[in-house]
C-alpha positions as a printed Julia matrix, in Angstrom:
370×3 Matrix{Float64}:
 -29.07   22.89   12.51
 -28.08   20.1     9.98
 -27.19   21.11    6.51
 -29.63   20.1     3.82
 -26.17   17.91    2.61
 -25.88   16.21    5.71
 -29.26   15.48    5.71
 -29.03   13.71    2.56
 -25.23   11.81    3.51
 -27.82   10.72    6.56
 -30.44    8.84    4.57
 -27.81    6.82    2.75
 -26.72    5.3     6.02
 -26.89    1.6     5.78
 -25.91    1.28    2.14
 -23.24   -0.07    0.29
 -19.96    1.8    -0.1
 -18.84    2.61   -3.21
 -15.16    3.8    -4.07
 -12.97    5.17   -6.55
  -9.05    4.32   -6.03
  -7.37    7.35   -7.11
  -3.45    6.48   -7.76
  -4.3     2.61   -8.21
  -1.13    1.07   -9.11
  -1.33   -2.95   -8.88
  -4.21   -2.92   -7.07
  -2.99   -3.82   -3.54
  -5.75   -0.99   -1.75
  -8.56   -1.84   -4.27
  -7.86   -5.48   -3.53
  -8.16   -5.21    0.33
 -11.17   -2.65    0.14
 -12.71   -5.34   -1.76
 -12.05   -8.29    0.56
 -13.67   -6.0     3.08
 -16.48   -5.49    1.27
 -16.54   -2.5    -0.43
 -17.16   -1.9    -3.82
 -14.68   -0.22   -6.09
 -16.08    0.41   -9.21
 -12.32    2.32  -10.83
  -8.93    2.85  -10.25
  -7.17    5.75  -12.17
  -3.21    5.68  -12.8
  -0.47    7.15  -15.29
   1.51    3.95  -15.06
   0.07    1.74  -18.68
   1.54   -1.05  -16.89
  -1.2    -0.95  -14.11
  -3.96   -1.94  -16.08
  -3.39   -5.31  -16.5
  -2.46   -6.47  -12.75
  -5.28   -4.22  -11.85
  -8.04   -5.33  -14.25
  -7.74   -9.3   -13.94
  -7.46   -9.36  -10.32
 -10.21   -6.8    -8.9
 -13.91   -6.34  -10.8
 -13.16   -2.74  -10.88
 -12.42   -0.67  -14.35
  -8.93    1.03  -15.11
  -8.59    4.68  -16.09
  -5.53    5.23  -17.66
  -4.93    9.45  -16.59
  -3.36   11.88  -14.78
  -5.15   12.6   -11.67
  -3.93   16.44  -12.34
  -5.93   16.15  -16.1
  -9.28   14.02  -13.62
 -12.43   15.71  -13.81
 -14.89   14.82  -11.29
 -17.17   14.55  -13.7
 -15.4    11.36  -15.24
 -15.65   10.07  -11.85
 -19.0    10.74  -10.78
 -20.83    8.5   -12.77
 -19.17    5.4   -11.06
 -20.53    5.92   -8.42
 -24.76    4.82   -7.32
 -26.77    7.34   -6.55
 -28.35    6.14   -3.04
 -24.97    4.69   -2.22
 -22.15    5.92    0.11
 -19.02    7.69   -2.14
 -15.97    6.58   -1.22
 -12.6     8.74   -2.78
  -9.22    6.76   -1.84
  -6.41    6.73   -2.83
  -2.11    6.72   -2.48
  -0.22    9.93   -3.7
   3.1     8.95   -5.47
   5.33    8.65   -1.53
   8.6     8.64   -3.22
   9.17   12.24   -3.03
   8.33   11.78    0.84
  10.5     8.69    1.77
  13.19    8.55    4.0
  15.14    7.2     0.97
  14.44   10.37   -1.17
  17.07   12.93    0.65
  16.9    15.2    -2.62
  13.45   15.92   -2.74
  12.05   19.34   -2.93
   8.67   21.05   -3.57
   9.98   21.37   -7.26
   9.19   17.78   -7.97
   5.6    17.59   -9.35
   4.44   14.49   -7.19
   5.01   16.9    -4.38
   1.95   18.63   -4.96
   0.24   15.28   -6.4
  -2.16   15.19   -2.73
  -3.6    18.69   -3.68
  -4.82   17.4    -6.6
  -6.32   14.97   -4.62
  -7.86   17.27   -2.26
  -9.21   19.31   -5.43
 -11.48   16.12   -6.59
 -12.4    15.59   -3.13
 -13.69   19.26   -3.12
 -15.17   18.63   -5.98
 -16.83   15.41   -5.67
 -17.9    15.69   -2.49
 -17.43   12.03   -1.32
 -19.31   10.85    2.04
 -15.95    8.83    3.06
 -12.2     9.56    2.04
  -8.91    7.58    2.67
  -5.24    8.62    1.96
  -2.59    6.01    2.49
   1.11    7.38    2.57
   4.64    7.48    3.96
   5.01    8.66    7.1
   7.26   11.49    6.61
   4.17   12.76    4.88
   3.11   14.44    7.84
   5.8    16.84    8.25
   5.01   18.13    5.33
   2.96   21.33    4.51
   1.05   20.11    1.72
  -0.43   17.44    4.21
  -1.58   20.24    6.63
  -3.08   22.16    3.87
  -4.73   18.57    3.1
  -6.17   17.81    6.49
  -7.45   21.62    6.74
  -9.25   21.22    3.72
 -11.23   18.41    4.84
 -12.07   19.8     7.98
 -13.24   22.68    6.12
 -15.49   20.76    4.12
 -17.3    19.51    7.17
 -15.15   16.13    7.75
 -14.19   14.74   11.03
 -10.18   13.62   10.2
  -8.03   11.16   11.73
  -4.58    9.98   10.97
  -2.0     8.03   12.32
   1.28    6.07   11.94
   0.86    2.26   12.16
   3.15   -0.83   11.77
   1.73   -2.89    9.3
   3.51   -6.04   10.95
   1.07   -5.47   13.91
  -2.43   -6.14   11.43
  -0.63   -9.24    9.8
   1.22   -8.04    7.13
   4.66   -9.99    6.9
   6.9    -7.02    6.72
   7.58   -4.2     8.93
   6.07   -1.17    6.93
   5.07    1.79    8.71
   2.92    4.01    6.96
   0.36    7.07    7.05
  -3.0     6.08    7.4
  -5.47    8.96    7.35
  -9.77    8.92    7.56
 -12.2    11.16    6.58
 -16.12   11.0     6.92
 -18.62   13.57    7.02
 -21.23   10.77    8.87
 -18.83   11.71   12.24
 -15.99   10.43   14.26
 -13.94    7.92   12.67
 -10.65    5.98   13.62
  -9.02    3.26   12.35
  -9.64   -0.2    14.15
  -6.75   -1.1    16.29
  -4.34   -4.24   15.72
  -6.8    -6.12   18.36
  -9.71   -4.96   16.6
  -8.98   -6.74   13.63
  -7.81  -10.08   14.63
  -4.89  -10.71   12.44
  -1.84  -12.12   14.05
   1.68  -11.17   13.26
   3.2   -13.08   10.06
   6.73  -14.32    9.91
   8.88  -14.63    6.25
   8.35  -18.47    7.05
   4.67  -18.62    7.23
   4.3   -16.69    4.2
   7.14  -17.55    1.71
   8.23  -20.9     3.54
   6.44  -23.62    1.4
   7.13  -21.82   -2.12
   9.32  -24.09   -4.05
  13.01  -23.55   -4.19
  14.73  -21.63   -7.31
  18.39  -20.76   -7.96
  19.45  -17.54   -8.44
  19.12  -16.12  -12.19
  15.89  -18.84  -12.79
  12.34  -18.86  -12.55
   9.68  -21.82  -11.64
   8.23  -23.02  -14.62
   4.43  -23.11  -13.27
   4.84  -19.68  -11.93
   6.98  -16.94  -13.79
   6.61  -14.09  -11.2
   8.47  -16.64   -9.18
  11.76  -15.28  -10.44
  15.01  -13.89   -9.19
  17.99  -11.89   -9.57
  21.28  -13.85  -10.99
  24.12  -12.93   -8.71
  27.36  -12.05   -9.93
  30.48  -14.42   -8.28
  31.54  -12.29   -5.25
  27.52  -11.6    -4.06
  26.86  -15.3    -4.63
  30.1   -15.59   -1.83
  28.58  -13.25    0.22
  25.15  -14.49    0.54
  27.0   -17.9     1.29
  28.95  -15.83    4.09
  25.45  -14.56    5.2
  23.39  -15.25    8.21
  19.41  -14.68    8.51
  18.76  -11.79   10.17
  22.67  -10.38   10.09
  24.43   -8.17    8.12
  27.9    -7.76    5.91
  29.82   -7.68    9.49
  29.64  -11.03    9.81
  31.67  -11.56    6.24
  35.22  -11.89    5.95
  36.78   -8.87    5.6
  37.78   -9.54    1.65
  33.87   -9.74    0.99
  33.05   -6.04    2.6
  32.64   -3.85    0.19
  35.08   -0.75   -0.21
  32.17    1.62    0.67
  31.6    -0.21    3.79
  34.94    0.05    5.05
  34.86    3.9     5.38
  33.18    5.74    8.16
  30.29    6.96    6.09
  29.9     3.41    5.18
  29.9     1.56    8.3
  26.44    2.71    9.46
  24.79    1.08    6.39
  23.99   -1.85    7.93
  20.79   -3.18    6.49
  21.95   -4.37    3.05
  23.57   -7.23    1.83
  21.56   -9.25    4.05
  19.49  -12.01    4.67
  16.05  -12.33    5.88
  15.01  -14.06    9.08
  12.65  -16.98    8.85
  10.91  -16.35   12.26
  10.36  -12.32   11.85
   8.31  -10.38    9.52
  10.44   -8.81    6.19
  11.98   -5.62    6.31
  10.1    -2.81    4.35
   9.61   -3.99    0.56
  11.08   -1.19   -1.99
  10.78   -1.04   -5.22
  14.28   -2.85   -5.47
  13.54   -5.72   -3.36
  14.36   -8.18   -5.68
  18.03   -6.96   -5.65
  20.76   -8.45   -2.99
  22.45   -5.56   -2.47
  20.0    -3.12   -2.13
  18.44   -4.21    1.38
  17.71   -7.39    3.53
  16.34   -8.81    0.68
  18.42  -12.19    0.85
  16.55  -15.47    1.2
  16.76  -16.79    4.58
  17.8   -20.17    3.34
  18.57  -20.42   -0.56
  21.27  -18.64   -2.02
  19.68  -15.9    -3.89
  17.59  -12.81   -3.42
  13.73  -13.03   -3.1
  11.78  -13.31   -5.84
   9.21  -11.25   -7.45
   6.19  -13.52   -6.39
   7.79  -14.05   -2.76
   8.37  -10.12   -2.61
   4.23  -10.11   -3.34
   3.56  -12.44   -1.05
   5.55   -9.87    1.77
   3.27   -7.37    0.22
   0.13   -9.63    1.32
  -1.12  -10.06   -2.43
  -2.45  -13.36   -2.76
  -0.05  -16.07   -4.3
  -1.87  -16.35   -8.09
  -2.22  -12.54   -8.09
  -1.67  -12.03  -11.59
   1.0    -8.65  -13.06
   1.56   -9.94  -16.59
  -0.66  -11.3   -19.02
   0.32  -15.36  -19.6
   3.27  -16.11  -22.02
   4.03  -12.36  -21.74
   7.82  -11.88  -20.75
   8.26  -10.15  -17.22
  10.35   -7.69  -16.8
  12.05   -7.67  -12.96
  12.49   -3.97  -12.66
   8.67   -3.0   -13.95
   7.3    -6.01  -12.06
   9.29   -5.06   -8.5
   8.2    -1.31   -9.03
   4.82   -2.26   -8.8
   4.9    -4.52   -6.49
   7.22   -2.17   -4.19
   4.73    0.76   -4.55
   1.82   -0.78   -3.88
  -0.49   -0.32   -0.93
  -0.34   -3.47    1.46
  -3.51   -5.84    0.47
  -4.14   -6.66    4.47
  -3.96   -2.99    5.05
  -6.57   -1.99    2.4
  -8.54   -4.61    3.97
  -8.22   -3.11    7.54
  -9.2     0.3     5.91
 -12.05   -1.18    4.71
 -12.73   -2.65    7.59
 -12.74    0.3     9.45
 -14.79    2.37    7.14
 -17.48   -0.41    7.36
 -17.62   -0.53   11.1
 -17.78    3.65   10.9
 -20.87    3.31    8.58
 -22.38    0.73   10.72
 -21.85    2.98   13.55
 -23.33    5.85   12.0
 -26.42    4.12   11.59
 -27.22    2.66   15.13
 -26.82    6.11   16.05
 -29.19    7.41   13.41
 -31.46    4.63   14.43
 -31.52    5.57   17.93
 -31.78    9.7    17.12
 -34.77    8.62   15.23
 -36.56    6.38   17.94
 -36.17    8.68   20.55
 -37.5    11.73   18.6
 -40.85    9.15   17.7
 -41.27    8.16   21.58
């Protein structure tokens, strides 16, 4: 027998989806769950310097809090009352990265997705999305996550996926995980979506060229590093796609010429026009700290190229005009934030589910009136 809230989730079917974007940063899921279609009415983060980015490039409100101080009641009221509740959102991942080797469950953004789960407990959405790192799921506070959904009556599924493979120019692998009480749901495959790859050319190749230390004067976020005399030799020494090997020796760093050194392979680099990007950090903008080297110009990438990797649109705006940009703010953001194309395939994916859901209520209902 169905329960009396199941009954209800069942006559929304067919309306519009309406989300909340818990851990909003930039804007990069809001902005893709919006080119999908889907309405997202706020996005709540700690960061002050969200707000901006997040407020002049998505018609959604900004709620400057702690999602560990969030009461569903401040939440509830952006949402419609015949619509279909969507709660996503993107727990801090740095305590989860492969980068992080010192974390432990006694950093607070470990326990960051319970908090999560507690609104979702509380709030009761119809739909929920978490977006993550994949080490994520070796984690125990991830299994107590997915068995708290189930025991709220979702159906759950998660998986790893290459963001390269739904047309994001970089190779990002990350968590994706779905949640609906309306049934089954899965994300839509690579195919499914009909994006093809994207190489570094195709997205960054026609942006105008800048030397390092200098910034286009029509577009400020299109801004890079200034590289200190022996990394401007190096990057001269550099090929796309290889690594400090191919310097002369007198350019390899003394840290690269010892054993524990000569593993670290995938800095000091340059991209590759024909390939997507390597995985964008929150350093990207930074020579030395990963293939972050133009394939062509003599410099690192710059911040509007490194959001362009990210799949934000190419005016996306992160500071207001005439406001001075600061690279290491700027990069975090950009570095953190959720791929637009894969909000977008989320999106797209909770859409389809919906649709589904109500073709099959359709059909329930015509064969119990024949």
């Amino acid at each position: 027998m169905k329960s009396r809230s199941q009954a209800k989730v069942r006559t929304r079917l067919g309306r519009k989806i309406y989300a909340v974007d818990l851990f909003c940063g930039a804007g990069g899921l809001t902005h893709g769950l919006a080119k999908a279609g889907i309405d997202v009415r706020l996005g709540v983060d700690i960061d002050p310097i969200c707000e901006y980015p997040y407020t002049a490039n998505n018609n959604s409100k900004f709620l400057l809090k702690s999602v560990e101080e969030l009461e569903a009641n401040e939440l509830g009221r952006y949402y419609t009352k015949n619509g279909i509740k969507l709660l996503a959102g993107c727990a801090p991942c740095q305590t989860f990265s492969t980068y992080n080797h010192k974390a432990t469950e006694s950093d607070k953004r470990w326990w960051l997705l319970l908090q999560f789960s507690r609104l979702v407990d509380e709030i009761s959405p119809d739909l929920v999305t978490m977006e993550n790192v994949p080490r994520l799921i070796e984690q125990n506070v991830f299994d107590e996550f997915v068995a708290s959904l189930k025991e709220n009556g979702y159906a759950v599924s998660y998986q790893i996926v290459n963001c390269a493979e739904y047309g994001v120019p970089q190779q990002r692998n990350r968590l994706v995980l779905l949640a609906s009480k309306l049934g089954p749901i899965s994300l839509l495959s690579s195919s499914e979506f009909g994006k093809k790859p994207k190489t570094v050319r195709k997205s960054i190749g026609a942006l105008p060229p800048i030397k390092a230390g200098t910034s286009h004067s029509k577009d400020p976020l299109h801004q890079c590093s200034a590289l200190s005399e022996i990394n401007m030799r190096r990057i001269k020494a550099s090929k796309p796609g290889g690594t400090w090997r191919d310097w002369p020796k007198g350019l390899v760093a003394d840290c690269h010429k010892k054993a524990s050194g000569k593993t670290y392979a995938s800095v000091y680099g340059r991209m590759a026009w024909d390939d997507p990007a390597p995985t964008m950090t929150t350093q990207f903008f930074g020579f030395g700290n990963g293939r972050f080297g133009h394939p062509k110009q003599d410099r690192a990438i710059s911040l509007r190229e490194g959001a362009i990797l990210q799949s934000f649109p190419p005016d996306y705006e992160f500071v207001p005009p005439g406001e001075q940009v600061c690279q290491k703010s700027i990069g975090r953001l950009i570095g953190n934030a959720v791929p637009v194309t894969l909000g977008e395939v989320i999106g797209a994916s909770l859409l389809k589910h919906v649709s589904n859901a109500t073709k099959r209520t359709i059909k329930m209902r015509a064969k119990r009136r024949a």
